[in-house]
N, C-alpha and C positions, 0 to 999 in steps of 0.2 A: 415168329422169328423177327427178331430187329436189326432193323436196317443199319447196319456200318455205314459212319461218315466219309466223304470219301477223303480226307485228309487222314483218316485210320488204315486207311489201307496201303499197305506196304506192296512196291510194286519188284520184284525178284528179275532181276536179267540172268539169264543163262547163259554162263560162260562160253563162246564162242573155241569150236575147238580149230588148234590149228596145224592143219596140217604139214607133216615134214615131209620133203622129198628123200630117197635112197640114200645118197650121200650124208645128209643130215643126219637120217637116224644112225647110220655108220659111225658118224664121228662121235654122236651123241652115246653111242654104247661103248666105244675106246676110250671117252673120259671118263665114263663109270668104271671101266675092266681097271685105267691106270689109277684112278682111285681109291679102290678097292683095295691095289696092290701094294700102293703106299701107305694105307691104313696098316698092312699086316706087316711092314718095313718096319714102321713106327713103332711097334708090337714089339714085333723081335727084338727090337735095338734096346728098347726099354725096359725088356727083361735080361738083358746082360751088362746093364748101367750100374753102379753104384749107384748106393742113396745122394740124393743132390748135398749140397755142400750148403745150402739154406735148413736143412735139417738137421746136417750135424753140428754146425755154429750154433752157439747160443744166444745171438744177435736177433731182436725181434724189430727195433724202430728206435728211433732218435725223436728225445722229448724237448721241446719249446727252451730247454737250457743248453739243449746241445748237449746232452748227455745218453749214455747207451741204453735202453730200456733191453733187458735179455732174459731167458726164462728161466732167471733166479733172480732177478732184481734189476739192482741199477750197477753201470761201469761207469767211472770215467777219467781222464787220464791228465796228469800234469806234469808239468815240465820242471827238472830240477837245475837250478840254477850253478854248476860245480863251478870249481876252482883247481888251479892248479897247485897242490898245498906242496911240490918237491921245492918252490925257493924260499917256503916260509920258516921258519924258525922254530927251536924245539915247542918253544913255552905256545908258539901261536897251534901248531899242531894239535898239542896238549887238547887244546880250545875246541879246534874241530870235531877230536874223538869224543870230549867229554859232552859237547852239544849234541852231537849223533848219538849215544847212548841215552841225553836226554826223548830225544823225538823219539827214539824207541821205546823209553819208557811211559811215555804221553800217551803215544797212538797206537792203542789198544785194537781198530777196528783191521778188518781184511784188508791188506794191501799185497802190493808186489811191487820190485824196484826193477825197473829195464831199462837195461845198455843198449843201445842200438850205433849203427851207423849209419849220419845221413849223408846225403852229397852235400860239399858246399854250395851254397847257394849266392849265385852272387849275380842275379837278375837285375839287382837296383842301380848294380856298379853297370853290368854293361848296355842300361837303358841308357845313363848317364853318360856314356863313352859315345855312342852309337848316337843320342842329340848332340854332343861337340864335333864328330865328325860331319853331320851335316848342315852345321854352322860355318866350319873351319871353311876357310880358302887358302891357307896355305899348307901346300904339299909335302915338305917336309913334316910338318906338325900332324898333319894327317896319316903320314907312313906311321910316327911314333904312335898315335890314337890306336891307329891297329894293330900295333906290335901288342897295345895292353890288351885291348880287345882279346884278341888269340889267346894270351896267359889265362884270362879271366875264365874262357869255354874248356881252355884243357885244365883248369882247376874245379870248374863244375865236373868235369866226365872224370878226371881220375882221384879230386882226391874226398875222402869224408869227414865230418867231425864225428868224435864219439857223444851221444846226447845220454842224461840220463833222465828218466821219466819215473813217476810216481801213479801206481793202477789201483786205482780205487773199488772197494766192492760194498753197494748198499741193497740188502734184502727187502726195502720198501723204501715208498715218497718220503715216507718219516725221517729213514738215515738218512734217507738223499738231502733233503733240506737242513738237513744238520751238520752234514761233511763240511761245506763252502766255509760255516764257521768255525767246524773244528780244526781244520787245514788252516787257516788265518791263525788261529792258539797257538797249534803244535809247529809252523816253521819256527826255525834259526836259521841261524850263520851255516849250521853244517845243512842244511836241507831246507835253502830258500825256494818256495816253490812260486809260480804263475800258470794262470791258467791257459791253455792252449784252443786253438781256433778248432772250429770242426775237420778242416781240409787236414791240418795235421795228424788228430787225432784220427781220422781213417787211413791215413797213411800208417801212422804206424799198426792199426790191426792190422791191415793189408800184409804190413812187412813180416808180421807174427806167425800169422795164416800161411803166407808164399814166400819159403825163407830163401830160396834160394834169388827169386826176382829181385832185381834192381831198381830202387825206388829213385824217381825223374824229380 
């Protein structure tokens, strides 16, 4: 028989057991009993849950462009630039309609047009109010600062613009890479588009998804 080096031999410590007092093992079986119980909680609940709302969307992740990746392809959304055509002129109208039936004629690919309503947004005006007031040293001029102030908050909370957006639909990378230019061809006058930031564009899924919530 040959001799094991002693750096080959592996030396096993036997786990030391340790003892619980009455108490301990008491408490130690009422968090097993209350977890037990909450497992079978968790159980029941989830069998009278509807399917999650990550299964029913068709929203899978957002790609490096900021676009929707979902499980028919790609979405994504732009912003349409309107006008208000009631003070313009027969002939200018004319113009409008006829360039809107061109981009229809143009863009052949899946789209959707949506209305929505957002709040007005008017964060930049009372950043700007809110440094002159803490400029200002004089009290009259500061009661007026906060009269505008005030108009500004109750025109965020009650009033909206109507926006209209443009929903793109790409069945692969391929179309995707090819919208950005085909969108650049197909705008006019009657449907100048630009492209929207990410925070918007979940906003308005959001509002699509939760028609009745109020978007901030």
């Amino acid at each position: 028989m040959k001799n094991k080096k002693i750096k080959d031999i592996e030396v096993v410590k036997k786990e030391q057991k340790v003892k619980l007092s009455k108490e301990e093992k008491l408490k130690l079986k009422q968090e097993k009993k209350e977890k037990r119980q909450e497992q079978k909680e968790l159980k029941k609940e989830s069998k009278n849950t509807l399917p999650s709302t990550r299964k029913v969307l068709p929203f899978i992740d957002i790609d490096e462009d900021d676009v929707f990746i979902t499980k028919q392809g790609y979405l994504d959304i732009y912003q349409i630039n309107t006008r208000d055509t009631s003070n313009l002129s027969e002939d200018e109208r004319k113009v409008y309609v006829y360039s809107f039936i061109a981009f229809l004629r143009n863009f052949v690919e899946d789209f959707k047009i949506i209305i929505m309503n957002f709040p007005v947004n008017t964060v930049k005006q009372q950043e700007y109010i809110e440094g002159r007031i803490a400029d200002c040293k004089d009290e009259i001029f500061i009661n007026y600062l906060e009269e505008e102030l005030e108009k500004l908050r109750f025109m965020e909370k009650h009033r909206n613009n109507k926006e209209f957006f443009l929903m793109v639909f790409m069945k692969n990378k391929n179309e995707k890479d090819n919208m950005t230019k085909k969108v650049e061809l197909v705008q006019n006058i009657a449907v100048p588009l630009r492209q929207l930031d990410l925070e918007k564009k979940i906003k308005i899924l959001f509002k699509l998804n939760n028609m009745n919530t109020k978007l901030m």
